[in-house]
C-alpha positions as CSV (number, residue, x, y, z in Angstrom):
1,X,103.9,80.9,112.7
2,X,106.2,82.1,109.8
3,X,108.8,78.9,108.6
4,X,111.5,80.6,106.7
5,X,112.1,79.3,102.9
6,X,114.8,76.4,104.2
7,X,111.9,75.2,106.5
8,X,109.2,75.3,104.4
9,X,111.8,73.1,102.2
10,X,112.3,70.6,105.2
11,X,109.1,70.5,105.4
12,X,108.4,69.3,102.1
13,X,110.8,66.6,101.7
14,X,110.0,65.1,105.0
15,X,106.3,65.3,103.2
16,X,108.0,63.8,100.0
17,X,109.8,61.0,101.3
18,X,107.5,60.1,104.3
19,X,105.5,56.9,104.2
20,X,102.8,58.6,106.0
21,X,99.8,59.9,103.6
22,X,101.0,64.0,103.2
23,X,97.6,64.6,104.6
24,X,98.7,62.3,107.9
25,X,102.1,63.9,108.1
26,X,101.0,67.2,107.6
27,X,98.5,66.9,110.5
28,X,101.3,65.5,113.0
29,X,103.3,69.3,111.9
30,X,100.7,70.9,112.5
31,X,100.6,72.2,109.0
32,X,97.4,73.1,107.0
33,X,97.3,71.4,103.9
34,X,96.5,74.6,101.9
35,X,99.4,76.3,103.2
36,X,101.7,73.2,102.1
37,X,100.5,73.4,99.1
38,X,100.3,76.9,98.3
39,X,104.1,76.0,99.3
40,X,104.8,73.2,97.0
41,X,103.4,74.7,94.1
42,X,105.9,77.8,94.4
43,X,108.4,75.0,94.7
44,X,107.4,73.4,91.6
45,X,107.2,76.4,89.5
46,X,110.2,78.2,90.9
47,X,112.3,76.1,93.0
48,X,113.7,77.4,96.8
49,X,113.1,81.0,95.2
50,X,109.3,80.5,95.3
51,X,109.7,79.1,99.0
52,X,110.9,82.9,100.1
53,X,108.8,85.1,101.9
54,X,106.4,87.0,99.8
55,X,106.0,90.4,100.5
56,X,102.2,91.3,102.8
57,X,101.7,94.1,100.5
58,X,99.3,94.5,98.0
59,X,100.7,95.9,94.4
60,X,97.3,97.6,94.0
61,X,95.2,99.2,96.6
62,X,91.8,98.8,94.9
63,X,90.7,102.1,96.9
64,X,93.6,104.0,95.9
65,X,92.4,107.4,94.3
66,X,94.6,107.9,91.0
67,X,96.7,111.0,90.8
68,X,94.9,111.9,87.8
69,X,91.6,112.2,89.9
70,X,93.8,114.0,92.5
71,X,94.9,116.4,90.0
72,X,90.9,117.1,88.7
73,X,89.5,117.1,92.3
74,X,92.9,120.3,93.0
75,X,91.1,121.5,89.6
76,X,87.4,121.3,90.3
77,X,88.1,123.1,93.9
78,X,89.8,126.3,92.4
79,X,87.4,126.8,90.1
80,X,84.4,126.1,92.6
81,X,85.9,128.1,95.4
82,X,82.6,128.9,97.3
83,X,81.9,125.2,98.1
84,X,82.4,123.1,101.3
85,X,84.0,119.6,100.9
86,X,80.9,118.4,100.5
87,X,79.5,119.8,98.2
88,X,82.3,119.3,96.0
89,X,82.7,116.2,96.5
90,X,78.6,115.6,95.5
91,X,79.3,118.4,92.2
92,X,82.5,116.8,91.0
93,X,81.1,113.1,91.1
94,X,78.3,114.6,89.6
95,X,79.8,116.5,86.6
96,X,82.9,114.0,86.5
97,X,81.0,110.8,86.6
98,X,83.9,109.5,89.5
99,X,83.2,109.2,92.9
100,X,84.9,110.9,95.6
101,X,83.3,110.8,99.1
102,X,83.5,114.1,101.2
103,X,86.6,113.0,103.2
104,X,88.6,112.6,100.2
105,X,87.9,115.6,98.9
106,X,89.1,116.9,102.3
107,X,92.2,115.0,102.0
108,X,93.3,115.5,99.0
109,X,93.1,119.3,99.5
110,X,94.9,119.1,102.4
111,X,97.8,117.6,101.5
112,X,97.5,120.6,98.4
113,X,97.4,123.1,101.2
114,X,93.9,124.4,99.7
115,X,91.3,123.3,102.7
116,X,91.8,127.2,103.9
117,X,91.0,128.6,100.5
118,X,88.0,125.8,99.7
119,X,86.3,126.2,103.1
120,X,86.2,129.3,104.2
121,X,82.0,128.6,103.3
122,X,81.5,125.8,105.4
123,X,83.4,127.2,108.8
């Protein structure tokens, strides 16, 4: 359950001025402790702010495929014309020393509008 930032702050003043242990009082809410306290700390460093939602998303995608790799695979494939997705994909981590799989190779031309020009050797 999601507890928007003015019940997560409820929530820890009730734990704040309860006489109950936090632990006790946090099992009668039905609230894991490391969630609390992820809570509390953003409280403490940042006060109601850090009690907003944060956002799901990851800044980084650590599978991501930088544009300058993009750009070098579009390169690689113009030059290499005679060679399947593949077998670019095997050549350019080869000579490159970066790793592309087979399907990102395919991808990546695609969205270039080159898988026509690339694969007409492996149809």
């Amino acid at each position: 359950m999601r507890y928007s930032a003015s019940e997560k702050l409820e929530i820890i003043r009730l734990v704040e001025e309860c006489h109950l242990s936090a632990r006790l009082t946090l099992a009668k809410l039905g609230i894991p402790r490391t969630t609390f306290y992820r809570w509390y700390d953003r409280y403490l460093q940042r006060g109601e702010a850090g009690l907003q939602d944060q956002s799901p998303k990851p800044k980084h995608v650590w599978n991501r495929v930088p544009d300058e790799v993009k750009r070098r695979v579009v390169d690689f494939a113009l030059r290499e014309t005679e060679l399947s997705p593949r077998e670019l994909a095997v050549t350019f981590t080869d000579q490159e020393r970066y790793f592309v799989s087979e399907s990102t190779v395919y991808r990546v031309l695609k969205a270039h509008d080159l898988r026509l020009h690339c694969y007409q050797g492996s149809q």
